[in-house]
C-alpha positions in Angstrom: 59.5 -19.4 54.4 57.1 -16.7 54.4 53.6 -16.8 53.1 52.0 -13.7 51.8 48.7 -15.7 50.8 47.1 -17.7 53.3 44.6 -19.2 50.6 47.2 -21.5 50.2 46.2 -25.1 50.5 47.9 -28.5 49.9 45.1 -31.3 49.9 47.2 -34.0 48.8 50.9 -34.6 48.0 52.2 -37.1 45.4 55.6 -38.5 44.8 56.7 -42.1 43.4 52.6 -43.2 42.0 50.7 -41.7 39.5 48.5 -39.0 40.6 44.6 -39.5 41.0 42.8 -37.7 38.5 39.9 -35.8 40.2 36.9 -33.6 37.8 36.9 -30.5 40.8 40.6 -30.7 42.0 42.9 -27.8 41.0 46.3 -28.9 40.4 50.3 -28.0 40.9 53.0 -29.4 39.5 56.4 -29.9 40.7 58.8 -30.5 37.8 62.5 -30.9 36.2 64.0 -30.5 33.1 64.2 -33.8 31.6 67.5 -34.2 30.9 68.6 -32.5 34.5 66.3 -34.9 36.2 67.8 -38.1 34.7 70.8 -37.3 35.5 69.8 -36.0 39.2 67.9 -39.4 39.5 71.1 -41.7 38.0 73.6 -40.2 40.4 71.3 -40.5 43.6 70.6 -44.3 42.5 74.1 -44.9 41.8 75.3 -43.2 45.5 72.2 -45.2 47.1 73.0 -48.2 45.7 76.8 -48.2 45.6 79.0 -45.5 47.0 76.6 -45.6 50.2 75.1 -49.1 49.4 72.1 -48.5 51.8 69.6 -49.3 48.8 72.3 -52.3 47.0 69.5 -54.8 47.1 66.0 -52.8 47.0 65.4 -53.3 42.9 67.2 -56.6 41.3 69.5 -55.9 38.8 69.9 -52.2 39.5 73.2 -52.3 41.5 74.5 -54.3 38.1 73.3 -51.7 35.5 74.1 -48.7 37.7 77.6 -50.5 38.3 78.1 -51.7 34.0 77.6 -47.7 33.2 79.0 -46.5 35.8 77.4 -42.6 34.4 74.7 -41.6 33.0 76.3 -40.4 30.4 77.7 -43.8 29.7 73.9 -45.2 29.6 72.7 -42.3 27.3 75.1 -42.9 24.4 74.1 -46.5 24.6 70.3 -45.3 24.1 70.4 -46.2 20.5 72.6 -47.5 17.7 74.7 -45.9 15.3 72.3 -46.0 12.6 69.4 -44.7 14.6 67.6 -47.8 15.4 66.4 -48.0 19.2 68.9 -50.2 21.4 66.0 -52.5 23.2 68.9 -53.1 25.9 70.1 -49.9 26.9 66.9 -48.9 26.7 65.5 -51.3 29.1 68.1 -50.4 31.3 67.8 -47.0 31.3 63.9 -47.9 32.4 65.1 -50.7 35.4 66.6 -48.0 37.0 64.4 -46.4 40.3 63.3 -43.1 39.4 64.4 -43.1 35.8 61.4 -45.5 34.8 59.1 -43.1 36.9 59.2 -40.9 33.8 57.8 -37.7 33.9 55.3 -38.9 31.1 54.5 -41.8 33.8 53.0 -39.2 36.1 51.7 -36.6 34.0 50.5 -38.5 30.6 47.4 -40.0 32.3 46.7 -37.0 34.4 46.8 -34.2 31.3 44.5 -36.6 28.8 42.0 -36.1 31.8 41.9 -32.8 33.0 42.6 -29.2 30.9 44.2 -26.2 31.2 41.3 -24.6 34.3 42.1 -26.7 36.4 46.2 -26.1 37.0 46.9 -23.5 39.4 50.7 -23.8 38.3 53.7 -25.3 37.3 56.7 -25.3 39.9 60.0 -25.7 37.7 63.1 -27.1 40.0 65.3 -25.3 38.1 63.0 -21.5 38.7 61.3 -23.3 42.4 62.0 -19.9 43.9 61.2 -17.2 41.4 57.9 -19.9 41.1 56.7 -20.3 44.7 56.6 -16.1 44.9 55.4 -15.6 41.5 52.1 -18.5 42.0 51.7 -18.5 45.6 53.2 -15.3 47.1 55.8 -17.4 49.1 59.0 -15.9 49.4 62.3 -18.8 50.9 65.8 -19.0 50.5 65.6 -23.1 50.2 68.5 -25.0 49.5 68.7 -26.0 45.8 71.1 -28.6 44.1 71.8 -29.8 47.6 72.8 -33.2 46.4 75.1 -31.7 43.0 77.8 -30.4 45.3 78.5 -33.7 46.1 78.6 -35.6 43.0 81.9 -36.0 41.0 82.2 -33.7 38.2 82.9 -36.5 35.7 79.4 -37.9 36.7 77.7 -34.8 35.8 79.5 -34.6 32.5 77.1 -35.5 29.2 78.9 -36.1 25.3 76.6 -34.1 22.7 75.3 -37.9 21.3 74.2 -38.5 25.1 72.2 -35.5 24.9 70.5 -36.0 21.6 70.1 -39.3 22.5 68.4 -38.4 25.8 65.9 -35.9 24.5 65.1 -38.4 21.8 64.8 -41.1 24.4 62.8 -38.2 26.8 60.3 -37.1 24.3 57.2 -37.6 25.9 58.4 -36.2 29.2 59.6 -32.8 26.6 55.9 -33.0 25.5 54.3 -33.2 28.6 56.0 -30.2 30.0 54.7 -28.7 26.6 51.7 -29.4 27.0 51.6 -27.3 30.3 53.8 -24.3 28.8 50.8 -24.4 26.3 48.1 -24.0 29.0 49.7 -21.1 29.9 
């Protein structure tokens, strides 16, 4: 990794918790599409907890729900009913499961009602990380993306059009949040 810009500074990192919202700090975010990360997130629980089974007992219940889907895919359909109506179940599933109910909304609702569009430096897309790290910060790297996709099944990957729909439906606020910042500029 090479940095051209050696203003660069990283005062605090966070991962799994809600950021703390601070009047003076400057902020970056590190995002994923919604519907990419859910399904990043499903697989990596469901290798944890069952292909690998080093995680089977960390959250009750998840090995079960990972294990009665089996995909995400699976899950997604499930999400709501044919006739619309939201599917309390699956839907509380979908949320039991590490990482999935750490929405992106989780992190960034709370944060983006409290600060505004002066104080983010940037938004870091996984999907653009390396055109994004030299376009913000002047950081050119040849980093290792979609390390853990090689690996999963193809059928685990694969999402029906209603699983979709039914995931951005499900995913709105996490949509909106990312809105929000494409608004800011």
């Amino acid at each position: 990794m090479a940095i051209r810009d050696s203003a660069v500074r990283i005062d605090r990192v966070v991962h799994l918790r809600q950021p703390t919202v601070e009047i003076a700090a400057r902020y970056v975010i590190i995002a994923r599409a919604p519907i990419a990360r859910a399904l990043s997130a499903f697989n990596w629980r469901h290798q944890l907890v069952n292909s690998d089974a080093r995680q089977a007992a960390r959250f009750p219940g998840e090995r079960a729900i990972l294990n009665h889907y089996g995909k995400l895919g699976a899950l997604a359909e499930q999400l709501y009913f044919q006739d619309g109506t939201d599917n309390a179940l699956a839907q509380g599933n979908f949320r039991s499961i590490h990482h999935l109910g750490e929405s992106i909304a989780f992190y960034l609702d709370p944060l983006l009602a409290q600060i505004g569009p002066g104080q983010m430096d940037g938004v870091v897309m996984q999907e653009t990380l390396e055109a994004d790290l030299t376009r913000l910060f002047g950081i050119t790297t040849s980093l290792r993306e979609r390390a853990h996709c090689s690996a999963t099944p193809p059928g685990m990957l694969a999402l029906s059009k209603r699983a979709r729909v039914n995931l951005r439906r499900f995913l709105a606020r996490d949509f909106a949040c990312l809105e929000t910042l494409r608004d800011w500029g």
